[in-house]
py3Dmol code that shows the C-alpha trace and the ligand (Angstrom):
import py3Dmol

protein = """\
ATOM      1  CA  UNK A   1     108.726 106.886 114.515  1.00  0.00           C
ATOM      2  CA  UNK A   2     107.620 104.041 112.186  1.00  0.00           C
ATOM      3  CA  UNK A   3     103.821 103.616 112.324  1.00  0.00           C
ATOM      4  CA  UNK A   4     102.640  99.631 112.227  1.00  0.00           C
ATOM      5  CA  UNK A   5     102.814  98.038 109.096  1.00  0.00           C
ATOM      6  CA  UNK A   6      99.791  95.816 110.171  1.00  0.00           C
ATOM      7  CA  UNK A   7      96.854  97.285 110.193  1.00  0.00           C
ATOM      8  CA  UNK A   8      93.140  96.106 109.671  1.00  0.00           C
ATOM      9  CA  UNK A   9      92.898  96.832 105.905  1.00  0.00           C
ATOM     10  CA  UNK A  10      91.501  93.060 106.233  1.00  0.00           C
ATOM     11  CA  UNK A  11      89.782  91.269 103.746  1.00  0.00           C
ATOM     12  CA  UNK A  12      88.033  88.354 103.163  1.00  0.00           C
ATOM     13  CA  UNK A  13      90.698  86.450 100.803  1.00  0.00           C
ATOM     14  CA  UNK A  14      93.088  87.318 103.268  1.00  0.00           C
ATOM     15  CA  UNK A  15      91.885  85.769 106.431  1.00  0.00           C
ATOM     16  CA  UNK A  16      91.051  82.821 104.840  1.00  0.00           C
ATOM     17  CA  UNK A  17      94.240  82.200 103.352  1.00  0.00           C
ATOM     18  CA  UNK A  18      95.563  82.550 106.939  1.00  0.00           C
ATOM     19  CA  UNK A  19      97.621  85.689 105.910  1.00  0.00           C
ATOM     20  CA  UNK A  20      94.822  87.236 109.473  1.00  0.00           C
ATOM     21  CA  UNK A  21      97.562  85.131 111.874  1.00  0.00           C
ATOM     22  CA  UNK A  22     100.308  88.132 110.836  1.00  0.00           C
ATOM     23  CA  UNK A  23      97.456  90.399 112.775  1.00  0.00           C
ATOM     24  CA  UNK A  24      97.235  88.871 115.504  1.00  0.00           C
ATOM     25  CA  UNK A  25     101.153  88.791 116.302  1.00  0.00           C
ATOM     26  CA  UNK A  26     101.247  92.569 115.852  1.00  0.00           C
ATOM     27  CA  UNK A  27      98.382  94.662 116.664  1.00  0.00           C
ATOM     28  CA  UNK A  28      98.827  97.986 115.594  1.00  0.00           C
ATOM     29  CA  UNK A  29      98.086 100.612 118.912  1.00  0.00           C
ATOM     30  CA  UNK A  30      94.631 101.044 119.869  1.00  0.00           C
ATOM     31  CA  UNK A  31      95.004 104.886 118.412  1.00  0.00           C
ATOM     32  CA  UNK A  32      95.784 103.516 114.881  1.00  0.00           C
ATOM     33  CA  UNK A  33      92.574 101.902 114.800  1.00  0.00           C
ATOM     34  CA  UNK A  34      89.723 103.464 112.882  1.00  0.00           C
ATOM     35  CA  UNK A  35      87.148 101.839 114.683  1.00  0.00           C
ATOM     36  CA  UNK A  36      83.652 101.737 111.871  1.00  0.00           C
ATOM     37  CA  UNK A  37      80.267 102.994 114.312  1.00  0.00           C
ATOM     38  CA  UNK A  38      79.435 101.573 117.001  1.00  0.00           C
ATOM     39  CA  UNK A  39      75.849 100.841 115.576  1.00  0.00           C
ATOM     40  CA  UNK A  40      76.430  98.750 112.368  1.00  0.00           C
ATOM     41  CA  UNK A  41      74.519 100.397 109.334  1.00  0.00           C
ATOM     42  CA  UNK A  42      74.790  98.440 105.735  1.00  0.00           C
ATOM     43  CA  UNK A  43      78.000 100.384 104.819  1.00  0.00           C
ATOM     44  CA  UNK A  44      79.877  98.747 107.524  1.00  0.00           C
ATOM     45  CA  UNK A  45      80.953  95.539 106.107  1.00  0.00           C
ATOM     46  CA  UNK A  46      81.577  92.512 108.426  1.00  0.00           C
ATOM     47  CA  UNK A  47      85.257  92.941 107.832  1.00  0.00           C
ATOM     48  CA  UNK A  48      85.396  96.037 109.200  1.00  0.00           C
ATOM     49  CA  UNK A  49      82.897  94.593 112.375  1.00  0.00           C
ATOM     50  CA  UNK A  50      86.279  92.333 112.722  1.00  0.00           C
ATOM     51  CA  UNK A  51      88.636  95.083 113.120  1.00  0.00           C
ATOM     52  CA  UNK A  52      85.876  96.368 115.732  1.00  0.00           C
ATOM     53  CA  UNK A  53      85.653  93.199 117.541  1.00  0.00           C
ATOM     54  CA  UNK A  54      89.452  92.521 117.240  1.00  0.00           C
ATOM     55  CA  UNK A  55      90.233  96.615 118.476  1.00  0.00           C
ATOM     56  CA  UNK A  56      88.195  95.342 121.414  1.00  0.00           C
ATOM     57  CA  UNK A  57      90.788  92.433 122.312  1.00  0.00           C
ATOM     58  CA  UNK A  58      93.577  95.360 122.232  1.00  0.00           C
ATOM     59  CA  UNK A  59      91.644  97.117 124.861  1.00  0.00           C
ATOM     60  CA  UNK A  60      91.595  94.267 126.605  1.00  0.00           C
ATOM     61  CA  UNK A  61      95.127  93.329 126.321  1.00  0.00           C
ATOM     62  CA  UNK A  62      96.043  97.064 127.588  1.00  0.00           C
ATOM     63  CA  UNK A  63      93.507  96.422 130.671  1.00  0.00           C
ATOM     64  CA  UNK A  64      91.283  99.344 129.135  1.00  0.00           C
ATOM     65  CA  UNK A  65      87.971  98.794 130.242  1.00  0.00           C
ATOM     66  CA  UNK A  66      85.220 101.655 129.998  1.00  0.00           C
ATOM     67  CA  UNK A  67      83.333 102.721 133.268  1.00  0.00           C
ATOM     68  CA  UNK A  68      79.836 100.888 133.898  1.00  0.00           C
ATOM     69  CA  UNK A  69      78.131 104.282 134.917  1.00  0.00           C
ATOM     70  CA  UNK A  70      75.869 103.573 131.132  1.00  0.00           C
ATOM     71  CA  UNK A  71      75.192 100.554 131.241  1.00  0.00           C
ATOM     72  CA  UNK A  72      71.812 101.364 133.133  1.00  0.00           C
ATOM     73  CA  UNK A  73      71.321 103.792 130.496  1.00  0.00           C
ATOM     74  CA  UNK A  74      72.431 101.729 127.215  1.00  0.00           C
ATOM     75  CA  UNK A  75      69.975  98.965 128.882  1.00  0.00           C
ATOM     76  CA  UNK A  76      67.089 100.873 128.750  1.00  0.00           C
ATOM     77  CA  UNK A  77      67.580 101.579 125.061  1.00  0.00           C
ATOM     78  CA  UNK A  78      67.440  98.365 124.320  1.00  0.00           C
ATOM     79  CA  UNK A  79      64.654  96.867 125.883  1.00  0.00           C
ATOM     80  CA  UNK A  80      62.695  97.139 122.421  1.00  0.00           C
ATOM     81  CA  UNK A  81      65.536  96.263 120.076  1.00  0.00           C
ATOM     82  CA  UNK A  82      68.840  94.779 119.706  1.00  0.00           C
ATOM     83  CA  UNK A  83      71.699  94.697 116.850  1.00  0.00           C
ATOM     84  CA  UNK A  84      74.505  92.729 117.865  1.00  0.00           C
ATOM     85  CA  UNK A  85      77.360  93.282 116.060  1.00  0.00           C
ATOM     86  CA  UNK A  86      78.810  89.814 116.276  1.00  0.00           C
ATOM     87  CA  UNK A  87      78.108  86.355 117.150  1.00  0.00           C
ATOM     88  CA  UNK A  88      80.489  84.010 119.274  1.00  0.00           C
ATOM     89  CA  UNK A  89      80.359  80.772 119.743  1.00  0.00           C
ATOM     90  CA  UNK A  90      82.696  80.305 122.932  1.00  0.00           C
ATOM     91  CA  UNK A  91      83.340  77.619 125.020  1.00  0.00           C
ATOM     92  CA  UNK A  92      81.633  77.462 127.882  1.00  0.00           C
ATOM     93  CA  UNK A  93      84.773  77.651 129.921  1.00  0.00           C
ATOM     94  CA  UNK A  94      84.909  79.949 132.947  1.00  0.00           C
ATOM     95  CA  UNK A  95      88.314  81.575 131.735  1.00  0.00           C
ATOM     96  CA  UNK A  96      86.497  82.506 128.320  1.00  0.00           C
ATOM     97  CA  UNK A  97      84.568  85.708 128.597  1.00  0.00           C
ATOM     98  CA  UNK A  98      83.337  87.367 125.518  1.00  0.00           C
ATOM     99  CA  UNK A  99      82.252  90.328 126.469  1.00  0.00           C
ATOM    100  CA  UNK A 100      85.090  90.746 128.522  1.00  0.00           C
ATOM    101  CA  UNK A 101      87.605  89.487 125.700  1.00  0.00           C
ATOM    102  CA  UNK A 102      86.597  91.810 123.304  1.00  0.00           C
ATOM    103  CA  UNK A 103      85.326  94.751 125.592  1.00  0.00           C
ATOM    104  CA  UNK A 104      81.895  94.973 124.249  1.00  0.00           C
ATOM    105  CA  UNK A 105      78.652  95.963 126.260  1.00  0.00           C
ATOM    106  CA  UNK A 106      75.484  94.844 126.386  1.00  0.00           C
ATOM    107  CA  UNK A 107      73.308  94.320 122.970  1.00  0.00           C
ATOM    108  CA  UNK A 108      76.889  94.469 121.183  1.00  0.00           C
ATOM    109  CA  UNK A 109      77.278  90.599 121.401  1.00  0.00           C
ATOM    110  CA  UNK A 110      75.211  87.372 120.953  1.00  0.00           C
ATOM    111  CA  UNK A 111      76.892  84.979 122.832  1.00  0.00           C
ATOM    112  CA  UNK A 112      76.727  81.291 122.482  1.00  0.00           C
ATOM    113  CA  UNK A 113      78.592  78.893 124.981  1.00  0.00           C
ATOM    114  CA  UNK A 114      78.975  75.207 124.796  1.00  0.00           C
ATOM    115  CA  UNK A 115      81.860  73.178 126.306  1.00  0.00           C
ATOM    116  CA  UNK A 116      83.598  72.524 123.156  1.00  0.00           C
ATOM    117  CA  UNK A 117      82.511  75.779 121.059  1.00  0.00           C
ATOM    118  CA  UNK A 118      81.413  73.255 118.478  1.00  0.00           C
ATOM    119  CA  UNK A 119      77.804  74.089 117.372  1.00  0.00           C
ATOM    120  CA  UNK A 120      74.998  71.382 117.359  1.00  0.00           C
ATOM    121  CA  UNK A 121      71.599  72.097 116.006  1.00  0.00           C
ATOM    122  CA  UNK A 122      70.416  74.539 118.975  1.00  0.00           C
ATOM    123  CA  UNK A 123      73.332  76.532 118.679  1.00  0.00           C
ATOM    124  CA  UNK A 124      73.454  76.568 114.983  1.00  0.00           C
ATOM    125  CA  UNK A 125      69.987  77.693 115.377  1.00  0.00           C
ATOM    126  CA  UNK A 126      70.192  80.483 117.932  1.00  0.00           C
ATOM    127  CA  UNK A 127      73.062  81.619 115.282  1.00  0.00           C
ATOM    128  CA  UNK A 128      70.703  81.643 112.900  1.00  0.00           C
ATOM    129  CA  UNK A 129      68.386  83.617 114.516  1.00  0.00           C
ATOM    130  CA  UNK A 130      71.350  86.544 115.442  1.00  0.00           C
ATOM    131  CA  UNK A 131      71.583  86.579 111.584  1.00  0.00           C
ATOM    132  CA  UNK A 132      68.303  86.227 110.302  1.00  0.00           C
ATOM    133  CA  UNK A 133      66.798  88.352 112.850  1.00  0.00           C
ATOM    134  CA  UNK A 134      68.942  90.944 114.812  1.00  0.00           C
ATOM    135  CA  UNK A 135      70.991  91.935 111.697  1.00  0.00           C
ATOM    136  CA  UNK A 136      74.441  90.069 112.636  1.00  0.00           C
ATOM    137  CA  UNK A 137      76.961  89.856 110.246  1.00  0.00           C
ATOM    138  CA  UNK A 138      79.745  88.507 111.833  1.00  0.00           C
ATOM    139  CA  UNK A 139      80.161  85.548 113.359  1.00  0.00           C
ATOM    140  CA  UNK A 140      83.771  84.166 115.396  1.00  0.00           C
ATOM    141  CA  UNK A 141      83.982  80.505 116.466  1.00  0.00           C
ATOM    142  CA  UNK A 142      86.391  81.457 119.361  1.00  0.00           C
ATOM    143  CA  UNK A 143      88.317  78.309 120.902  1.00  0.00           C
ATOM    144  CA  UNK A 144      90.823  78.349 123.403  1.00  0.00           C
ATOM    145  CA  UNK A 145      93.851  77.317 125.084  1.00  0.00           C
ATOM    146  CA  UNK A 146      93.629  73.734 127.223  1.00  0.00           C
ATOM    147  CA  UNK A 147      90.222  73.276 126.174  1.00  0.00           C
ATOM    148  CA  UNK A 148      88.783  70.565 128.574  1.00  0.00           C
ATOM    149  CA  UNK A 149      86.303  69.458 126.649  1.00  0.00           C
ATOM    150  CA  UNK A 150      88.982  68.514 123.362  1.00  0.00           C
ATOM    151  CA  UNK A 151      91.067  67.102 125.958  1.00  0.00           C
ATOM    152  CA  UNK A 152      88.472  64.673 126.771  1.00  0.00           C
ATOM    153  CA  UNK A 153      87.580  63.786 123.460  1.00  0.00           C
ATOM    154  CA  UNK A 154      91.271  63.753 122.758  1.00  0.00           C
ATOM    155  CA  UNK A 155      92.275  61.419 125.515  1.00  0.00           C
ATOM    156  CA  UNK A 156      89.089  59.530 125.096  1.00  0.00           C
ATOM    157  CA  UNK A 157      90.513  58.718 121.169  1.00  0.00           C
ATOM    158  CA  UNK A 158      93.671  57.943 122.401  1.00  0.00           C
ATOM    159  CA  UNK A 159      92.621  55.796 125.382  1.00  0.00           C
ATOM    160  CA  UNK A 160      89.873  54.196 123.203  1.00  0.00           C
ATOM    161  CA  UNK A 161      88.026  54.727 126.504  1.00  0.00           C
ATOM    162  CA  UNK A 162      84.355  55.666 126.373  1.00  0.00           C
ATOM    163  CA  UNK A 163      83.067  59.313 128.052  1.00  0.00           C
ATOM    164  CA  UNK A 164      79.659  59.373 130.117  1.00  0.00           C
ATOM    165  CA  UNK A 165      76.671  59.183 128.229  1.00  0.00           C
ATOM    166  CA  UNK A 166      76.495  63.240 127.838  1.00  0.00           C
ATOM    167  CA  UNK A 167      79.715  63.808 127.102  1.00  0.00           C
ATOM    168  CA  UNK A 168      80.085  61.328 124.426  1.00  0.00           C
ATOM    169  CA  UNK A 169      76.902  63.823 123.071  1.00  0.00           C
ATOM    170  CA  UNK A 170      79.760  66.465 122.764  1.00  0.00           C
ATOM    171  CA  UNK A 171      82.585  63.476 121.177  1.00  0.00           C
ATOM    172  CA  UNK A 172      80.371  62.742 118.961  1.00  0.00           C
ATOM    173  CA  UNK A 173      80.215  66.609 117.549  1.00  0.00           C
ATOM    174  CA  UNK A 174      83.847  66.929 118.364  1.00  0.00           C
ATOM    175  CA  UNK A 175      85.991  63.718 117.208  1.00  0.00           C
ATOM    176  CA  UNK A 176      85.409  63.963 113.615  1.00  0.00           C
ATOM    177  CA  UNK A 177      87.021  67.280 113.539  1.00  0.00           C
ATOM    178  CA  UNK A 178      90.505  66.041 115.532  1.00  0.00           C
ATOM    179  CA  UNK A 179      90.639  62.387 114.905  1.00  0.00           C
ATOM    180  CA  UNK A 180      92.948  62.977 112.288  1.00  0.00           C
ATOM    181  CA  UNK A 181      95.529  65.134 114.435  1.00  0.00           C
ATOM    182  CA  UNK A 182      94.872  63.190 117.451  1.00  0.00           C
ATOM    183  CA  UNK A 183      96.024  59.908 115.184  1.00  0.00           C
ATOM    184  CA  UNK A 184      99.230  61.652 114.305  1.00  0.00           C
ATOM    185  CA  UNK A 185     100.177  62.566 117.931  1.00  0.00           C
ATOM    186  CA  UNK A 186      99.242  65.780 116.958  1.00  0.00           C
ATOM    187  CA  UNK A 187      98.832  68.093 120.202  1.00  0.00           C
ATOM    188  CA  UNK A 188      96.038  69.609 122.188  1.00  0.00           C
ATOM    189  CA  UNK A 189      96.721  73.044 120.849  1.00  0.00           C
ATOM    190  CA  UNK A 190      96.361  71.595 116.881  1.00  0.00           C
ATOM    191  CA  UNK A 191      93.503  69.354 117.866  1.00  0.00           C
ATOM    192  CA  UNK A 192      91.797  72.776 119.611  1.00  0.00           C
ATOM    193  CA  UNK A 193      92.546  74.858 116.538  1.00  0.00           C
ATOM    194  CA  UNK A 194      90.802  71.490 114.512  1.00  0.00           C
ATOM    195  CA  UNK A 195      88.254  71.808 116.019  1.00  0.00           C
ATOM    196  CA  UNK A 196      87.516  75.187 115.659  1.00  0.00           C
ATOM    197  CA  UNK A 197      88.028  75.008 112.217  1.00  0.00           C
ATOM    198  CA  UNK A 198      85.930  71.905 112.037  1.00  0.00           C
ATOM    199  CA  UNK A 199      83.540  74.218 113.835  1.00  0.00           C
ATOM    200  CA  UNK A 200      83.650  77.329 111.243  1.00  0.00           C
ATOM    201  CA  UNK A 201      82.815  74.518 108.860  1.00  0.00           C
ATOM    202  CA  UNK A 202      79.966  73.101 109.900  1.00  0.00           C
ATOM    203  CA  UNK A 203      78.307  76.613 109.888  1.00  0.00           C
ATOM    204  CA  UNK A 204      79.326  77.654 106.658  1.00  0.00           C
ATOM    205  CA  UNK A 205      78.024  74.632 105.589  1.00  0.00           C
ATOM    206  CA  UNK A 206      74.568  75.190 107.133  1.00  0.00           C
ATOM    207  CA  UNK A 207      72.263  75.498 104.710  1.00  0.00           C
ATOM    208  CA  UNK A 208      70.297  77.294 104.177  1.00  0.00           C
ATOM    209  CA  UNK A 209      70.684  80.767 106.318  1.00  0.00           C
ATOM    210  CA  UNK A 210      74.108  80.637 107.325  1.00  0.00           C
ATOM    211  CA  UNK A 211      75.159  79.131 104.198  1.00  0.00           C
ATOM    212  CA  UNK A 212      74.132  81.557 101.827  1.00  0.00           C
ATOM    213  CA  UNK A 213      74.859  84.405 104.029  1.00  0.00           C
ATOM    214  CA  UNK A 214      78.501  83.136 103.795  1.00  0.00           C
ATOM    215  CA  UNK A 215      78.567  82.582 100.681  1.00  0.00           C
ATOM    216  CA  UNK A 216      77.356  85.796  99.363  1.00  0.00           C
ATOM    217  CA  UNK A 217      79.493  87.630 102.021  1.00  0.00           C
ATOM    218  CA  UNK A 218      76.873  88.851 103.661  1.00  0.00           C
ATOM    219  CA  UNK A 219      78.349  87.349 106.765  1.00  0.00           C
ATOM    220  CA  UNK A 220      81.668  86.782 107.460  1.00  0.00           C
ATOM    221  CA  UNK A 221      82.323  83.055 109.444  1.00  0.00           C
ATOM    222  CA  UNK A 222      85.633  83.315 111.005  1.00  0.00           C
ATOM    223  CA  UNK A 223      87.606  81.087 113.830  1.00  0.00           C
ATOM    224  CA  UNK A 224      89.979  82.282 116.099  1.00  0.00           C
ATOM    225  CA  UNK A 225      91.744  80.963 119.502  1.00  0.00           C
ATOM    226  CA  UNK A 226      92.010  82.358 123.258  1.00  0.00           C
ATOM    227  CA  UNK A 227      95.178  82.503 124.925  1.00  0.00           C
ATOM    228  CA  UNK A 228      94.439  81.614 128.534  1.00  0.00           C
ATOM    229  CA  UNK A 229      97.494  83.634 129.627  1.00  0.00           C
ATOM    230  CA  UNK A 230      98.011  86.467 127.499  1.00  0.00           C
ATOM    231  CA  UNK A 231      94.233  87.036 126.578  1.00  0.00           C
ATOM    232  CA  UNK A 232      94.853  87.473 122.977  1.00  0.00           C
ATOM    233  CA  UNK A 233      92.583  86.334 120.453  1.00  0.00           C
ATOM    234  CA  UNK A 234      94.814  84.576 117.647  1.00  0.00           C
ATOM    235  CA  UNK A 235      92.760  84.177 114.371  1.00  0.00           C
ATOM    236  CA  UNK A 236      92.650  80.282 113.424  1.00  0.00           C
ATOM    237  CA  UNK A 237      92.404  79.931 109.427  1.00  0.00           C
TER     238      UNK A 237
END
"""
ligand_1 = """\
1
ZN
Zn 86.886 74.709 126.547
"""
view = py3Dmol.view(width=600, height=400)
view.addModel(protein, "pdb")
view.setStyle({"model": 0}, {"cartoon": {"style": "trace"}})
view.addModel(ligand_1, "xyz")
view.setStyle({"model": 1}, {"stick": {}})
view.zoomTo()
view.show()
């Protein structure tokens, strides 16, 4: 038997080049996976907290959920301390459950939701605080498919119609990102995969704790997109 050519040997040149898409079409099987610790340490490099996190979308994919029965028990460990492995920003959706997605318990996620998944100040700031604080190193901007909140700004840039006063808070964020696919009757899939690009961006470019933390690879900003039907997480790069 031929074992999978793809594996998660990733690296960081690699998924931004966009070579991380050939992952997601061929997972290798969850027992080809050599998952790093579950509690990060500094030899765990946020490359390898991808494979984790990306291991756990396999699990979910084959419908392989632990049991609950520790979750009492993993709670009261935690009451004084956390180290969440990863950060994702997620769309507030109700379809789009991280934790669920990637098959992580609790303390193993921050989670940030906003309809859109594109971070404003608050959010960039909570992020900030995962990284500064509770040790994160990895971070996934995690869009998905049929976003309704890129619809809206979509249709409201095609229309030239104006959104309620709160959701033209969340245009605002949103249209710089797409205008330009939106304008060339791009779709709603490449306008949500703009955005979440857009997204990655911005925090990169957040100076100054997420910014140099990028930069010196510290942490590793990634983007990636749901698939409402299959429940695959498909790296965006
Ligand atoms: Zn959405």
């Amino acid at each position: 038997m031929t074992e999978p050519t793809v594996g998660f040997q990733l690296n960081r040149a690699a998924f931004v080049a966009g070579t991380f898409a050939a992952m997601s079409v061929a997972l290798p099987p969850r027992a080809a996976i050599a998952e790093p610790p579950a509690t990060p340490g500094a030899k765990v490099s946020p490359e390898q907290l991808l494979g984790r996190l990306m291991a756990g979308n396999r699990r979910f994919l084959d419908n392989d959920f632990p049991p609950l029965s520790k979750v009492a028990e993993k709670r009261e460990m935690l009451a004084e301390h956390q180290e969440p492995f990863a950060v994702i920003l997620s769309c507030a959706d109700s379809r789009v459950v991280p934790n669920f997605v990637f098959v992580q318990g609790v303390g193993d996620l921050f989670v940030t939701r906003v309809a859109g998944n594109y971070p404003d100040d608050l959010v960039t700031g909570s992020i900030e605080y995962a990284i500064e604080h509770l040790g994160s190193r990895l971070v996934m901007v995690l869009g998905h498919d049929n976003c309704g909140a890129v619809d809206a700004v979509y249709s409201a840039i095609k229309s030239k119609s104006p959104l309620p006063p709160h959701l033209a808070k969340i245009e605002e964020l949103i249209r710089p990102g797409i205008e330009d696919v939106v304008r060339a009757h791009g779709t709603l899939h490449q306008a949500v995969e703009a955005n979440v690009r857009a997204a990655v961006a911005r925090l990169k470019s957040s100076p100054p704790v997420i910014e140099e933390a990028s930069a010196s690879g510290r942490v590793l900003v990634v983007g990636a997109n749901y698939r409402l039907e299959t429940g695959e997480v498909v790296p965006v790069s």
